[in-house]
ZAMARGU-4260 file (C-alpha; in steps of 0.2 Angstrom, whole numbers, plus 5000, padded with zeros to 4 digits):
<rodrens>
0) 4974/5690/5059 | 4979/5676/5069 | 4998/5679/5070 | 5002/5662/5080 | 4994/5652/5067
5) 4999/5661/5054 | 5018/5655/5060 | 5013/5639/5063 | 5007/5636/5046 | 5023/5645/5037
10) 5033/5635/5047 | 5025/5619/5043 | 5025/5624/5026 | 5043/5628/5024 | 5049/5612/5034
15) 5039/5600/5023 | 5041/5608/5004 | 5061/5610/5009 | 5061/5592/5016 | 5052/5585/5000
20) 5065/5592/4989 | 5079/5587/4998 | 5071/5568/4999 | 5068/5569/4980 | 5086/5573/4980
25) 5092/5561/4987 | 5080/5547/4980 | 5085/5552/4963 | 5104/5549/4967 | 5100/5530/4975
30) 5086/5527/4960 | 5089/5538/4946 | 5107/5541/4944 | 5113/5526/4954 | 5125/5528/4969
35) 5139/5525/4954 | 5133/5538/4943 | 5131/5549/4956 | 5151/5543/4960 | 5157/5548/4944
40) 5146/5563/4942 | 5153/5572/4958 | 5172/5564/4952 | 5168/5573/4933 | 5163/5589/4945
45) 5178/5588/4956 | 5170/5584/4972 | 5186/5581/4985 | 5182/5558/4991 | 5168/5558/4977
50) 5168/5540/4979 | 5163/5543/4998 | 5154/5561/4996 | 5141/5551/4983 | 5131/5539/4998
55) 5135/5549/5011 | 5126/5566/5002 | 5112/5552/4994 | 5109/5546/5011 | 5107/5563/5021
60) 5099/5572/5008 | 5083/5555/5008 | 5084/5555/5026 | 5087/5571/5029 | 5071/5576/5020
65) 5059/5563/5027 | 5067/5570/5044 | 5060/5587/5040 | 5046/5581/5034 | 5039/5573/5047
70) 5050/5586/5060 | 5062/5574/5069 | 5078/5581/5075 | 5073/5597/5065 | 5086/5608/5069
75) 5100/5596/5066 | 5096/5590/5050 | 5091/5605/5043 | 5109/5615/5049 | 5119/5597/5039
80) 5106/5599/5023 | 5113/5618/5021 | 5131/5612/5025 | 5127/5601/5011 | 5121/5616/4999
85) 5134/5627/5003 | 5146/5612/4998 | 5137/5611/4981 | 5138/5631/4979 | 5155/5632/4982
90) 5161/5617/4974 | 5151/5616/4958 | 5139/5630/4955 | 5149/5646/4959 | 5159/5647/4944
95) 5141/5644/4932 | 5133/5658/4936 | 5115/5661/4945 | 5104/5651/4935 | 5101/5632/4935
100) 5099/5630/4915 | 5117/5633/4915 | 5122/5624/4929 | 5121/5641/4942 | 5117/5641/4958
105) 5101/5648/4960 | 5091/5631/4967 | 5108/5627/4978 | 5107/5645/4985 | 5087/5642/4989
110) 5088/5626/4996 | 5103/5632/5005 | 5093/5648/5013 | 5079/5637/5016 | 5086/5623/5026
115) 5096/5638/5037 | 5078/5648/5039 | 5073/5630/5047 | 5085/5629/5059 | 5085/5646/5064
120) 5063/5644/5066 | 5062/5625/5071 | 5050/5611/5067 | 5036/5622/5075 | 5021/5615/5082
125) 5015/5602/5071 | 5029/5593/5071 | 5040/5577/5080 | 5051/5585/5089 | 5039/5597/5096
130) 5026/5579/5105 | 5047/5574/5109 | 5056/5587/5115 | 5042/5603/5118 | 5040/5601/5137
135) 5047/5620/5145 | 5058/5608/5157 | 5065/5597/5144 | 5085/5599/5142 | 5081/5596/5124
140) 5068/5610/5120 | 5080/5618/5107 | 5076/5604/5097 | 5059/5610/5096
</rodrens>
């Protein structure tokens, strides 16, 4: 077998199905619930600035999943996407239990471990930040 591409591919594979969700996400917050619904969803939830919280989670959840889509600033993105789980797991899903049909945690914690296997990995080969910042002398090679 042909390990490096085997990890190229996984890699690839990870980024992009964990950056489609989190873009769905966030697309269903602007277009589905609304940024007001969202509002007064994460208020009802008892999420601390709900009124703030709403566009600001919206807003890096769309971005943030088109960003590991396409494997731009990789890294970064996917270490605020998980801050932005772990958020929703403490705050709301904890007390419900594992699974999602009663409001759990299980998707939270997936999408969570997800985003944090992307940061630890990187964007990999076919990706943005890897034409941007792959050079071996590059002060910014991390990002790749």
């Amino acid at each position: 077998m042909n390990q490096p591409a085997l990890t190229t591919t996984a890699r690839t594979i990870l980024r992009v199905i964990t950056g489609f969700l989190f873009a769905a996400h966030g697309l269903q917050k602007f277009n589905e619930w609304t940024i007001a619904g969202t509002q007064a969803a994460f208020t009802q939830m008892g999420v601390p600035a709900a009124g703030l919280a709403a566009p600001v989670i919206a807003t890096l959840e769309l971005v943030g999943g088109v960003a590991l889509i396409v494997g731009v600033l990789t890294r970064v993105f996917a270490v605020l996407l998980a801050l932005d789980m772990l958020g929703a797991f403490f705050l709301v899903h904890v007390s419900a239990g594992v699974f999602a049909a009663t409001g759990g945690y299980e998707l939270v914690l997936l999408l969570a471990g997800a985003a944090v296997a992307v940061a630890l990995v990187g964007a990999g080969k076919l990706s943005a930040d890897r034409a941007l910042f792959g050079r071996a002398n590059s002060k910014l090679s991390i990002l790749a």
